[in-house]
Phi, psi and omega in degrees: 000318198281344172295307192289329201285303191269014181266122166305157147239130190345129162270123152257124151278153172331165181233106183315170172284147184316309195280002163287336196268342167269354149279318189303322201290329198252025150249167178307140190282236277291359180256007180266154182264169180302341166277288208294311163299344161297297169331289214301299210301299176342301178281324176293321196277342204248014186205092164297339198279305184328281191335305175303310182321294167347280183306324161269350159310294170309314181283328171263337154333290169283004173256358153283301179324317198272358174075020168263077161303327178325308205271005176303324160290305184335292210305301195316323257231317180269317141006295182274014194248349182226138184297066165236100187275358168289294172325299233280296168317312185303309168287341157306287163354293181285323182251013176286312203280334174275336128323280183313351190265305187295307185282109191298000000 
């Protein structure tokens, strides 16, 4: 018993949580600090359809912020190219309003 009592036990680390990693996704990567982007790289390697998320978050992100509406098919067009049915919506969404802007 006092062996089992006194044997370190193994360190694992904690797994962040859905909402740090989904806060981690949805900020700018230069505003993470180098532990969280190591975190974030982690986590992204051990989950491909996240890492597209990722990549497409980020990508319209900046294509909103940068004012390149232009680049609105491209993005629907890579979207529709990955098993994300979240995307999948979002991008109908998006492009029903860009639609719907043009038809009087």
């Amino acid at each position: 018993m006092r062996q089992k009592r006194t044997a370190p036990q193994p360190v694992t680390a904690q797994p962040p949580s859905p909402r740090t990693v989904a806060r981690w996704i949805l900020r700018r990567p230069t505003a993470l600090s180098d532990a969280e982007q190591l975190q974030l790289k982690t986590v992204l390697a051990r989950c491909s359809e996240l890492d597209a998320l990722t990549r497409h978050v980020r990508s319209v992100a900046a294509m909103l912020t940068e004012r390149q509406g232009e680049r609105l098919p491209e993005w629907l067009d890579a979207v529709r190219q990955d098993d994300l049915p979240s995307l999948h919506t979002l991008g109908r969404v998006l492009e029903l309003g860009s639609v719907s802007r043009l038809v009087p």
